[in-house]
C-alpha positions in Angstrom: 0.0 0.0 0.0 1.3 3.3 -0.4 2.4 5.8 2.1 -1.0 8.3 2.3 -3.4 5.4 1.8 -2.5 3.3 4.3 -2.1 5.9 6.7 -5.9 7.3 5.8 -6.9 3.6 6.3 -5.4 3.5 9.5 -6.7 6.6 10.5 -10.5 6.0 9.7 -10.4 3.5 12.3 -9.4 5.1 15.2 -10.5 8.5 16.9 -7.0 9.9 16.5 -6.1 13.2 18.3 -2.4 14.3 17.1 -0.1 14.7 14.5 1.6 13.0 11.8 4.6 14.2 9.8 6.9 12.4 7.7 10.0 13.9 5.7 12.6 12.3 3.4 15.4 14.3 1.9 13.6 17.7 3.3 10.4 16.9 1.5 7.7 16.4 3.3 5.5 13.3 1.9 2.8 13.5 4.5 1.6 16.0 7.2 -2.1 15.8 8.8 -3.2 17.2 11.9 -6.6 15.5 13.6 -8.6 15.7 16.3 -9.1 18.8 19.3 -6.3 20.2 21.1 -9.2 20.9 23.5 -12.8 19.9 23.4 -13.7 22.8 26.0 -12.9 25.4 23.8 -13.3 23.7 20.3 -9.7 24.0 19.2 -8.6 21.4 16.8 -4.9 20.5 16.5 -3.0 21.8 13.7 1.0 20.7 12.7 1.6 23.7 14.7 0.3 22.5 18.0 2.5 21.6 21.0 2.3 17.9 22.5 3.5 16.4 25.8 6.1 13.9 24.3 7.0 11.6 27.3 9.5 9.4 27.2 10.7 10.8 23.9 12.1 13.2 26.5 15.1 11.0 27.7 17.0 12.0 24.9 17.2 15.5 25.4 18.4 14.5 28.9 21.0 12.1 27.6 22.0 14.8 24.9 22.5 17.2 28.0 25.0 15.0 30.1 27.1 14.2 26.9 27.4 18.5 26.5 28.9 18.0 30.0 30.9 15.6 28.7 32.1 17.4 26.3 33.1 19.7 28.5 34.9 17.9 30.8 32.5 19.3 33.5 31.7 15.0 34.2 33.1 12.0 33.4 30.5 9.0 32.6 32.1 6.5 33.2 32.6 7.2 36.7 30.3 6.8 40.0 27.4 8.9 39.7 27.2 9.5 43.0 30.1 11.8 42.8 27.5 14.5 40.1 24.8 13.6 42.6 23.4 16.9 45.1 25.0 16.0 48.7 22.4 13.8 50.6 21.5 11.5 47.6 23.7 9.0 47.3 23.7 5.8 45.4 25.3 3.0 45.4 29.0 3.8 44.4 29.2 0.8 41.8 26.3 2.7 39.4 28.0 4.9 36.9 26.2 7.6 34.9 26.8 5.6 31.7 24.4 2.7 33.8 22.1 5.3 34.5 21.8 6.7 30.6 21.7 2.9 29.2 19.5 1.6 31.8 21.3 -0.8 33.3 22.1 1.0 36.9 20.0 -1.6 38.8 18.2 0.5 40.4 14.9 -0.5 42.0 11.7 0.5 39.1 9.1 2.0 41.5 6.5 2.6 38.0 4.6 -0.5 38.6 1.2 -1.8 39.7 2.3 -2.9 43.5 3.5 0.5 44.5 1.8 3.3 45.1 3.8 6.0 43.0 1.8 5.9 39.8 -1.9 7.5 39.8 -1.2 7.8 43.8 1.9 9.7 44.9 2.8 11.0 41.2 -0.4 13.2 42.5 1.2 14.8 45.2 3.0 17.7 46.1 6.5 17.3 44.9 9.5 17.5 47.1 12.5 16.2 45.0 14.3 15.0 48.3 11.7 13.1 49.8 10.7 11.2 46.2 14.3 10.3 46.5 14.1 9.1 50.0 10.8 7.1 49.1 11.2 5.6 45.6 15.0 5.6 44.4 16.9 5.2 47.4 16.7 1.8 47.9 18.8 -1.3 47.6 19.5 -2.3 43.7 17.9 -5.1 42.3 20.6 -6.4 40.1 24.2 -5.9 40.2 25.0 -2.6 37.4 25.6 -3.3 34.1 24.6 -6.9 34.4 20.9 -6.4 32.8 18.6 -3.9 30.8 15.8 -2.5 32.8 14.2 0.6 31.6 13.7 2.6 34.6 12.4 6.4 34.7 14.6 6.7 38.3 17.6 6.6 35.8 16.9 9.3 34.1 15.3 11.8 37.3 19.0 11.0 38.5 20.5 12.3 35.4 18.2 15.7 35.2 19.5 16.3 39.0 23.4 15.4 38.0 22.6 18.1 35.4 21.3 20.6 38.0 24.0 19.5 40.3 27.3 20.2 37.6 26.3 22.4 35.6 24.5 24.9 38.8 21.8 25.6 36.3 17.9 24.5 36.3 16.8 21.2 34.3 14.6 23.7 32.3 17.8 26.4 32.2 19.8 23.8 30.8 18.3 22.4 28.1 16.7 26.1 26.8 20.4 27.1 27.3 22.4 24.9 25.7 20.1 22.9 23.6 16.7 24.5 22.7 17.9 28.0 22.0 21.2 27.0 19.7 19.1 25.5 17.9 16.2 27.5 17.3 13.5 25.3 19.2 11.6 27.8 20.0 8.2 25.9 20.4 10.1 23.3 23.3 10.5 23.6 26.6 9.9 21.7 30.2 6.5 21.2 31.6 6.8 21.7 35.4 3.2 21.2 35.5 2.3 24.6 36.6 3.2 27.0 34.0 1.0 27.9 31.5 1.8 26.8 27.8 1.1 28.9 24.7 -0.5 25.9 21.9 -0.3 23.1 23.8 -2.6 20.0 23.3 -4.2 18.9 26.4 -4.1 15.0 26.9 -7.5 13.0 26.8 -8.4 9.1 27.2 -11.9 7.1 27.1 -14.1 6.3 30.5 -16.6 4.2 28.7 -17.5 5.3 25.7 -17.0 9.5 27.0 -13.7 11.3 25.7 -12.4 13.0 29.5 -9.1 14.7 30.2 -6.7 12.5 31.3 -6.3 11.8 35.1 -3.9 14.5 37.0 -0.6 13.7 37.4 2.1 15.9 38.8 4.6 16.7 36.1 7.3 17.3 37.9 7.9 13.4 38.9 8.5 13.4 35.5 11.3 15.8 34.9 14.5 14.4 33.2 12.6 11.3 32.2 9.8 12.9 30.4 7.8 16.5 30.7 9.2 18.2 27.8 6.7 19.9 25.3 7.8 20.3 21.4 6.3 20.0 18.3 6.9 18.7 14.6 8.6 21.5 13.4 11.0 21.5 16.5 11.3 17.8 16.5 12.4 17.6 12.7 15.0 20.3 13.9 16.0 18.3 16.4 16.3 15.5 14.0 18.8 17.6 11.8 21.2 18.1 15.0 21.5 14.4 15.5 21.6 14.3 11.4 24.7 16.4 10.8 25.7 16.2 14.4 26.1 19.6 15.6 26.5 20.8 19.4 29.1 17.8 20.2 31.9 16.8 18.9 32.4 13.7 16.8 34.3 11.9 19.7 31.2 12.1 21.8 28.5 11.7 19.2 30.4 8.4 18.7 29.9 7.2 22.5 26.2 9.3 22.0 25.1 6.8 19.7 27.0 3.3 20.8 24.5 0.4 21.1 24.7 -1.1 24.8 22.1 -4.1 26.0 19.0 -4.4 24.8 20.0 -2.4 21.3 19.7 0.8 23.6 21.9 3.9 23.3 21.9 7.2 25.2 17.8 8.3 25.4 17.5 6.2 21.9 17.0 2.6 20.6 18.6 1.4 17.4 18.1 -1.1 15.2 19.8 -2.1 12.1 16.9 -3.0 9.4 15.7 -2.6 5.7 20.0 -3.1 5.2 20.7 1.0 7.3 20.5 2.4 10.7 17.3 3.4 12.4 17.4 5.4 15.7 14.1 6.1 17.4 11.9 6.3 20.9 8.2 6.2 22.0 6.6 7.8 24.3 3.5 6.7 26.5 1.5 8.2 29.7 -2.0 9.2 30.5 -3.2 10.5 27.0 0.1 10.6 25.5 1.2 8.5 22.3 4.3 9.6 20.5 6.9 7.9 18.3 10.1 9.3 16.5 12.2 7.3 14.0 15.2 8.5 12.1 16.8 7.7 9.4 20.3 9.5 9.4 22.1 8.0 6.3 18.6 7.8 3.9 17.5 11.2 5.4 13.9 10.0 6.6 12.3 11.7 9.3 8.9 10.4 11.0 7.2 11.7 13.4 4.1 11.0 15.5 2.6 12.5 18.3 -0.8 12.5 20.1 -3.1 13.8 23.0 -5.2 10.6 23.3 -4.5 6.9 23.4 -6.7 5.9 20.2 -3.9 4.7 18.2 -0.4 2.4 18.6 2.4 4.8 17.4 5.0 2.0 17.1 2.1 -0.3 14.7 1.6 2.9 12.5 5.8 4.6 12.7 7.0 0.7 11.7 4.1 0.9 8.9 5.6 4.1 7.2 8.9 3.0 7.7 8.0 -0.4 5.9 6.6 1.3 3.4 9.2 4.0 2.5 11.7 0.8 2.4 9.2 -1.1 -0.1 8.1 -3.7 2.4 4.7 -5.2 1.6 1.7 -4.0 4.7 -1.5 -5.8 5.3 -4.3 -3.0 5.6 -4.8 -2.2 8.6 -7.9 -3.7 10.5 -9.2 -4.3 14.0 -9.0 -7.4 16.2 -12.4 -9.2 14.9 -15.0 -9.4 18.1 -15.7 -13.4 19.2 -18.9 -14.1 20.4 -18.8 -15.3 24.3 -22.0 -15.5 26.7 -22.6 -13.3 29.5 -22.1 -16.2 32.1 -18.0 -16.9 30.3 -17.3 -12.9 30.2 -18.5 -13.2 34.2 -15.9 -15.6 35.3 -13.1 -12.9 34.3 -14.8 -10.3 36.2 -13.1 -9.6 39.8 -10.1 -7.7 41.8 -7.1 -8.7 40.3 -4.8 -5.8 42.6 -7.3 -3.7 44.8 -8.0 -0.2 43.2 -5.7 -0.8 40.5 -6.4 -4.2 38.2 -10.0 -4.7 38.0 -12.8 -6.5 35.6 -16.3 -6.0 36.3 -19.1 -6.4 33.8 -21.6 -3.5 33.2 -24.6 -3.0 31.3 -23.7 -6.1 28.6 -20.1 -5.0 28.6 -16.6 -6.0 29.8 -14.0 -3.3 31.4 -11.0 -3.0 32.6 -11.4 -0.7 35.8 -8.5 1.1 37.0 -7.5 4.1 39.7 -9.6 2.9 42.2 -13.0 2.8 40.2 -12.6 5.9 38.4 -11.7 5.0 35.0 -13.2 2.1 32.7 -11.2 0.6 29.6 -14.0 -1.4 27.1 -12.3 -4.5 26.6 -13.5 -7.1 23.7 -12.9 -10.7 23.4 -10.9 -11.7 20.6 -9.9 -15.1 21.4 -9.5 -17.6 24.2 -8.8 -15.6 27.3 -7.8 -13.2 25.2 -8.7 -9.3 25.0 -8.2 -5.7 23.2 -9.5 -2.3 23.8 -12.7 -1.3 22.2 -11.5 2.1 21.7 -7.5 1.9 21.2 -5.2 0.1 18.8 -3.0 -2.6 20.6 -0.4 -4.6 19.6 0.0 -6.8 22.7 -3.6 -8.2 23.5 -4.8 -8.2 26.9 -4.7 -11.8 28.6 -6.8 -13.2 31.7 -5.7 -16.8 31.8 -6.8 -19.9 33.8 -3.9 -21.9 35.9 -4.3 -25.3 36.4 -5.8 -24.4 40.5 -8.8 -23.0 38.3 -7.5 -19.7 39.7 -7.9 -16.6 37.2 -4.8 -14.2 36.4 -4.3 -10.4 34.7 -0.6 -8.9 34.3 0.5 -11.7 36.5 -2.2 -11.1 39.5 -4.6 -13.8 40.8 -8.0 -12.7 41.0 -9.2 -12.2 44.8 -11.7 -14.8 46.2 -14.4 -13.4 48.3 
């Protein structure tokens, strides 16, 4: 299929809020803004508007400690705790290379059992005692024995920033990064400060488009929070290109593949015979995806304010295209007929407040932050489940062990 047409198809079955851009050799083949940048007001996105990117983010971070680098102001391969403020301390054996590539070790507080995400993330921030709480603790694994993408990596790195360089997270990266080169539409969301264009993020509670639940932004800082759009991201995308701000030395070490085929903030992968470099982004109401192609010159980028679509299905699409790979249409996961009494015996708590099934008004859904949200989920096979309203690539499963017990992400349902 070609590149517009399959991206139209894809489109028409999905309630997309964002942005897609796609440039190769400084033409751009496709461009289309969709959905509101806020229902209250009746703005619609254009390829103008400004987007939370989320984990896209951790590049900019990683690009910030290799300027310092550069500099000679740190040394990466050495302890991080000597960059750290005084008072947070780590264990001496995690470097900041550990910390950029992920492998530190480190505890990863973002999961269902603790009570960070949709719970403290909501609270006032105070970066010492979110230290004390979630990253100070024993390491799980020896560093730089295994991959572990953790977002406590890369808040350490926007404090060793803070720390050496005696500037602000937000100072620092508008300073030295933003300004040089003329990304005048990015900056860091602390959460309070009021954003000129910005797209505010959305998600489904049954069948309603809501905002998305709040979150305190500055948890996120150094591993997400940063606001940009296409036209700063493509610029962006020419400083990796023809490597300006650092020298060649460092852009080397920048862009060398460690476990897991991650680099500095970016993942790599060698396919279609060249080099792509990219990273995704995901939170509440945020869906964004950024491959490049340095040595063809192809740039795509993807960004939204709701969760409707799968970024990674529809950026892997284009790029499979633009290398003259055959792609199925795209399509949704065909519905199976199943009884009300079979959808029952998956309803139940799974992880009080936070992994929940319960069956309402005909309907299955996945209930989440203690009640207040409800995903439609759809059987599609044997124990098997997507969302009604989102594309998925990794289906939803609520299996049967062989104690007749019932399990979701790992959790056996509760008996009463």
């Amino acid at each position: 299929m070609k590149l517009e047409e399959y991206i139209n198809e894809y489109l028409k079955l999905w309630d997309f809020f964002g942005v897609v851009q796609v440039i190769e050799k400084g033409e751009v083949l496709f461009e289309r803004a969709c959905g509101y940048a806020s229902i209250e007001f009746g703005i619609k996105n254009d390829i103008n508007s400004r987007f939370s990117i989320a984990s896209m983010s951790k590049q900019f971070t990683a690009f910030a400690i290799m300027l310092l680098y550069d500099k000679k102001m740190l040394d990466i391969d050495k302890s991080a705790q000597l960059y750290l403020p005084a008072g947070m301390k780590i264990d001496e054996s995690i470097t900041v290379h550990h910390l950029l590539s992920h492998t530190s070790g480190l505890y990863n507080f973002t999961n269902f059992v603790d009570d960070f995400f949709a719970g403290y993330n909501r609270m006032d921030y105070s970066r010492n005692y979110f230290f004390k709480k979630y990253i100070k603790k024993k390491p799980t694994k020896q560093a730089g024995t295994v991959f572990d993408y953790n977002n406590s990596n890369y808040n350490l790195l926007a404090w060793i920033i803070e720390n050496v360089s005696g500037e602000t997270y937000d100072d620092f990266l508008r300073n030295h990064i933003f300004q040089p080169l003329h990304m005048m539409t990015s900056e860091v969301d602390d959460g309070c400060k009021p954003i000129k264009n910005r797209s505010c993020n959305y998600v489904k509670d049954f069948d309603a488009t809501i905002k998305c639940p709040y979150f305190n932004e500055k948890f996120s800082i150094g591993a997400g929070a940063i606001i940009s759009s296409c036209e700063d991201l493509f610029k962006w995308y020419t400083c990796l290109r023809d490597r300006k701000l650092l020298s060649e030395k460092v852009y080397t070490r920048f862009f060398i593949v460690n476990q897991n085929n991650y680099c500095y903030g970016l993942e790599h992968h060698h396919i279609y015979g060249t080099d792509k470099y990219s990273h995704g982004g995901d939170h509440l109401g945020i869906c964004t995806y950024m491959q490049s192609f340095f040595d063809e010159d192809i740039c795509i980028i993807i960004l939204s304010n709701n969760e409707a679509i799968n970024q990674y299905r529809l950026g892997n699409a284009i790029s499979d295209i633009l290398h003259h790979v055959d792609v199925a249409a795209p399509t949704k996961y065909p519905e199976i007929p199943i009884n009300e009494s079979q959808l029952k015996k998956y309803c139940g708590t799974y992880l009080k407040d936070k992994i929940e099934v319960e069956f309402l008004n005909g309907k299955l859904y996945f209930t989440r932050f203690s009640g207040n949200l409800h995903i439609e989920i759809y059987p599609v096979g044997e124990g098997e489940f997507a969302r009604r309203y989102s594309d998925q690539i990794y289906l939803y499963n609520i299996v049967e062990n062989d104690k007749g017990e019932m399990s979701f992400f790992g959790y056996i349902k509760e008996t009463l």
